[in-house]
C-alpha positions as CSV (number, residue, x, y, z in Angstrom):
1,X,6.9,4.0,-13.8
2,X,7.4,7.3,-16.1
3,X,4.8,9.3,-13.8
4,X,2.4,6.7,-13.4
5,X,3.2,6.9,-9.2
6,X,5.3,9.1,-7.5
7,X,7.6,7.7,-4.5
8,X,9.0,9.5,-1.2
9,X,11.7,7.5,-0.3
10,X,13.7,7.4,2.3
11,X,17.6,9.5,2.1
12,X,19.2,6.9,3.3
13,X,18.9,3.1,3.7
14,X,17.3,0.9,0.8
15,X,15.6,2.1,-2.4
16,X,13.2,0.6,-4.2
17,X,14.6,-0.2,-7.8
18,X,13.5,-2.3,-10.8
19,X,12.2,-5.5,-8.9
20,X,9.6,-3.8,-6.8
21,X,8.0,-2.7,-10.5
22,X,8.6,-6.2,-12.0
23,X,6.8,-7.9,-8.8
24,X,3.9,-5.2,-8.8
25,X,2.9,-5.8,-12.7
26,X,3.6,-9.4,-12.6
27,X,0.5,-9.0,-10.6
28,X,-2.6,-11.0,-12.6
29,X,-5.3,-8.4,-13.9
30,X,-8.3,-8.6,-11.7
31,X,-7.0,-9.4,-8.2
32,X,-9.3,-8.4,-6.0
33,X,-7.5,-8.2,-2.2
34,X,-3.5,-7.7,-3.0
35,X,-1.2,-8.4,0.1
36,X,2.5,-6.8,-0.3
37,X,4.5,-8.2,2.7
38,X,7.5,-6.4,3.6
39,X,6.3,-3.6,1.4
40,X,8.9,-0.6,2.1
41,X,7.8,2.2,0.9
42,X,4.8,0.6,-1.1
43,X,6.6,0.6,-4.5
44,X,5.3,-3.0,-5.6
45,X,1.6,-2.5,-4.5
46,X,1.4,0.8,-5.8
47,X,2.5,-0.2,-9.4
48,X,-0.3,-3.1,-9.2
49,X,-3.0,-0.5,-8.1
50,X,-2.0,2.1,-11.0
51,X,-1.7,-0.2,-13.1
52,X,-5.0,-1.7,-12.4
53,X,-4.1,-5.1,-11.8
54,X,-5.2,-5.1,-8.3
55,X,-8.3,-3.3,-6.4
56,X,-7.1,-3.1,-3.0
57,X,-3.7,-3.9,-1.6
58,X,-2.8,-4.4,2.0
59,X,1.0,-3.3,2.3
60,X,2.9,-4.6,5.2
61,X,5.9,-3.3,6.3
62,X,8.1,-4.1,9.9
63,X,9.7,0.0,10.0
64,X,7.8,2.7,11.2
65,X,9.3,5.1,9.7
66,X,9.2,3.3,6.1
67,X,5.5,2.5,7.0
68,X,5.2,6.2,7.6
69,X,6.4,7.0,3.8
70,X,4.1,4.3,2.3
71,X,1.4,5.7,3.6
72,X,2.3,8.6,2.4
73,X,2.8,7.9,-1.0
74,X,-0.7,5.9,-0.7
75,X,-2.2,9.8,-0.3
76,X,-0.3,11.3,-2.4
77,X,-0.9,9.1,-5.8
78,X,-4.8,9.0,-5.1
79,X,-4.9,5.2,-3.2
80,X,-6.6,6.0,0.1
81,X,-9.6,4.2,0.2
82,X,-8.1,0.9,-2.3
83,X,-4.8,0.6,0.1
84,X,-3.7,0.1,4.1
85,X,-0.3,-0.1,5.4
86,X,-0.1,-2.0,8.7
87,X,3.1,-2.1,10.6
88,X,4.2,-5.4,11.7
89,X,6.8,-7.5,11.6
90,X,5.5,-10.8,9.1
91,X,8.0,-12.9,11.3
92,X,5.9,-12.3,14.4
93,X,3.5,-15.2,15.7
94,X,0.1,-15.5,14.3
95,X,-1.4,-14.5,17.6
96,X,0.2,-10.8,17.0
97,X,-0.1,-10.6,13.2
98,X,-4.1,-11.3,13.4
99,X,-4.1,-8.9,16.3
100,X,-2.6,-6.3,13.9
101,X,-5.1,-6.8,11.5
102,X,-3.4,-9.1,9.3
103,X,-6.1,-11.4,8.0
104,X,-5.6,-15.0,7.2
105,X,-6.5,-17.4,5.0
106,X,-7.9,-13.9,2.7
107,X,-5.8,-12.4,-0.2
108,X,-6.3,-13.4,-3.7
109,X,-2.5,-12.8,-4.4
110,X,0.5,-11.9,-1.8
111,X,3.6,-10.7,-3.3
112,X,7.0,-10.3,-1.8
113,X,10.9,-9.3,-2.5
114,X,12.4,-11.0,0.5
115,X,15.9,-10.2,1.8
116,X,18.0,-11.7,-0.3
117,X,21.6,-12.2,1.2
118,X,22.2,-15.1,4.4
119,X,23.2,-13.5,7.3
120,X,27.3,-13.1,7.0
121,X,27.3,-13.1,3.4
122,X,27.6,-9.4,1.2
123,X,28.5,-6.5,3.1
124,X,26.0,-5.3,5.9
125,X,24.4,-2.0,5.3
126,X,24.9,0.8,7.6
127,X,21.6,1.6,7.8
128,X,18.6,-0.6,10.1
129,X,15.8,-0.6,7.0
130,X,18.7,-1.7,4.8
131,X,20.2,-4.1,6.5
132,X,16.8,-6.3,7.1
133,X,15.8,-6.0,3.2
134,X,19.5,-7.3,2.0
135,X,20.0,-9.5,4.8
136,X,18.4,-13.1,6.2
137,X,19.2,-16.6,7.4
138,X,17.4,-19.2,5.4
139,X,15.1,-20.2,8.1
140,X,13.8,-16.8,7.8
141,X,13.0,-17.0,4.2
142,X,10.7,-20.3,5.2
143,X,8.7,-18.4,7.8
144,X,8.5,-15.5,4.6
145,X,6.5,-18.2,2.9
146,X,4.8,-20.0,5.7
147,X,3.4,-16.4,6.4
148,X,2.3,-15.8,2.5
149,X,0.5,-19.3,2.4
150,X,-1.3,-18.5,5.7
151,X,-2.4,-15.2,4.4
152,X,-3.3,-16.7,0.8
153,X,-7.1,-18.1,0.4
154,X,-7.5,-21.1,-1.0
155,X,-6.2,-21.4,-4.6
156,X,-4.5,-18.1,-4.3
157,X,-1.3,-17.3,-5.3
158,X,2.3,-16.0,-3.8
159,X,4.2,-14.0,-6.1
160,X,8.2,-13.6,-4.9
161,X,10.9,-11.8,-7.0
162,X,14.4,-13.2,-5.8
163,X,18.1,-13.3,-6.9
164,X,18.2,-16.4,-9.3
165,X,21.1,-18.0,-6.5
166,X,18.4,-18.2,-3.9
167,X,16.2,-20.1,-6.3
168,X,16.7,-23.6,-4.7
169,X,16.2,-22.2,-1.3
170,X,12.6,-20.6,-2.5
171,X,11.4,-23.9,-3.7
172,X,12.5,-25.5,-0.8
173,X,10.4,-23.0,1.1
174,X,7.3,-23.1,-1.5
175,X,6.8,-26.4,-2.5
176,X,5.6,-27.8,0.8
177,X,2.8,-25.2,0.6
178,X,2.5,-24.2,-2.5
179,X,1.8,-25.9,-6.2
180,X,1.4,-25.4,-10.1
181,X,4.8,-23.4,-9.5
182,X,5.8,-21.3,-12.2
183,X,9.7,-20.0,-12.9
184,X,10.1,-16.5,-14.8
185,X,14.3,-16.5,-15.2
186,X,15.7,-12.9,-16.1
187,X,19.0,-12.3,-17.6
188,X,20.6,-8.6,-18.0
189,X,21.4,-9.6,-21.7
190,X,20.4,-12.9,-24.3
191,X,23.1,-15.4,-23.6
192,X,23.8,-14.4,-20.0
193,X,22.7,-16.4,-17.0
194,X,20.1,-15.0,-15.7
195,X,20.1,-12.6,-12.3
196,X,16.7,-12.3,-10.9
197,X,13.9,-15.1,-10.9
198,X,10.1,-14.3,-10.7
199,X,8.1,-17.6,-9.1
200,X,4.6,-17.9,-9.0
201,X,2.8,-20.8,-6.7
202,X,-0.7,-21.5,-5.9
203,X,-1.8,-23.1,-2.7
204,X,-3.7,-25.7,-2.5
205,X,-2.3,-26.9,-6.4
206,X,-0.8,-30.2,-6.6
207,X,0.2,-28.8,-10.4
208,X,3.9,-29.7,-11.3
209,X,6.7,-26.8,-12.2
210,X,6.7,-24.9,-15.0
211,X,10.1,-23.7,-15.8
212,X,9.9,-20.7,-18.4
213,X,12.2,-19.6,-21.2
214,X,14.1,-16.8,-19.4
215,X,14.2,-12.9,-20.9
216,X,16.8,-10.6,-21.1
217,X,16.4,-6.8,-19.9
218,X,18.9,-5.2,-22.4
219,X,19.8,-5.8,-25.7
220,X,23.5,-6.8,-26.8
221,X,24.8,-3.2,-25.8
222,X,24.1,-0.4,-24.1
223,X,21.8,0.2,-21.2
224,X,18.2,0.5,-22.9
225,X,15.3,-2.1,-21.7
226,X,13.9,-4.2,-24.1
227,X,11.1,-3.8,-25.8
228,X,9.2,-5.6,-23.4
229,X,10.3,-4.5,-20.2
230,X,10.9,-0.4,-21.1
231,X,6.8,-0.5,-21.5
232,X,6.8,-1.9,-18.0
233,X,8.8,0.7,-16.5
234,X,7.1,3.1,-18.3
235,X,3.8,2.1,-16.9
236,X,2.0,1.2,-19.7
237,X,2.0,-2.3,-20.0
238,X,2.0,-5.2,-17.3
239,X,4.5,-8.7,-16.9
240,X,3.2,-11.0,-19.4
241,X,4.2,-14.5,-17.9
């Protein structure tokens, strides 16, 4: 984000990279109540909040000692008062999520990077925090979403950035609760298939899918963003999709 926010992340375990920034300005301009489940250190919500796309974010994250760093890079970029981080885990029943403070049925917009790999697939990382953001069963990724559409108000949205594989799982998960579902496909280059998928569903919508053209990060050579997506990185413009 080229200065915009600046992250304290933990040594070891997992870092937040270039999805955390795509998900946080995919974020629509004007969202009033932001809710960033399984937030790490905070990198998505942050992003919305400096770039203005949000007002005030809830950030949600299961480690205490990752909670810990997102609520201190809240301080340290200027957020306290437009941000909270609770510490829960968003697979817990209702009964304790509400009890933690997690409102339902409230946010304008919940955004999330879920883990991405079934359990027994990729290698395992080392590290406790790593190993739950890279690694879940299927089943998990449902309660992910049943969780985002009992958090989202009435015709708001879920936001989820997720390895383009997974995408048939996702819709399995969204489109029981979710509508007017929208596909963002992102390649590393034209011509590639693409890597990463941004999908956006509203609850409450009985819209049909919108599959987008995809975009490409890089041009035919060398490692330099495109147009597009080196403004997003360098914080000065949002996802247009």
């Amino acid at each position: 984000m080229a200065g915009r926010i600046t992250l304290s992340q933990p040594r070891n375990g997992f870092r937040a990279g270039f999805d955390s920034v795509l998900l946080g300005a995919a974020v629509r301009a004007g969202t009033e109540g932001l809710l960033d489940l399984g937030a790490g250190v905070g990198t998505a919500g942050l992003v919305a909040l400096a770039m203005e796309r949000a007002r005030h974010a809830t950030l949600v994250e299961r480690h205490g000692e990752t909670a810990a760093l997102a609520h201190d890079n809240v301080a340290s970029n200027g957020f306290v008062g437009r941000a909270e981080v609770l510490v829960l885990d968003i697979l817990a029943p209702g009964s304790v999520r509400n009890a933690a403070g997690l409102r339902a049925n409230h946010f304008q917009t919940v955004i999330a990077n879920p883990p991405f790999f079934e359990a027994g697939q990729g290698t395992l990382a080392p590290e406790t925090s790593r190993a739950d953001a890279r690694h879940m069963a299927q089943e998990g990724l449902d309660a992910w979403v049943k969780c985002a559409a009992g958090c989202a108000a009435g015709g708001g949205e879920l936001i989820v950035v997720y390895p383009a594989q997974g995408l048939t799982a996702l819709l399995n998960a969204m489109t029981a609760r979710f509508g007017a579902i929208t596909v963002l496909p992102i390649s590393p280059r034209a011509g590639q298939a693409a890597t990463r998928i941004l999908v956006r569903g509203i609850k409450g919508s009985r819209a049909p899918l919108t599959l987008l053209a995809g975009r490409a990060l890089h041009g035919e050579s060398g490692r330099d963003f495109m147009p597009e997506f080196d403004a997003i990185f360098r914080g000065v413009a949002a996802l247009d999709w």
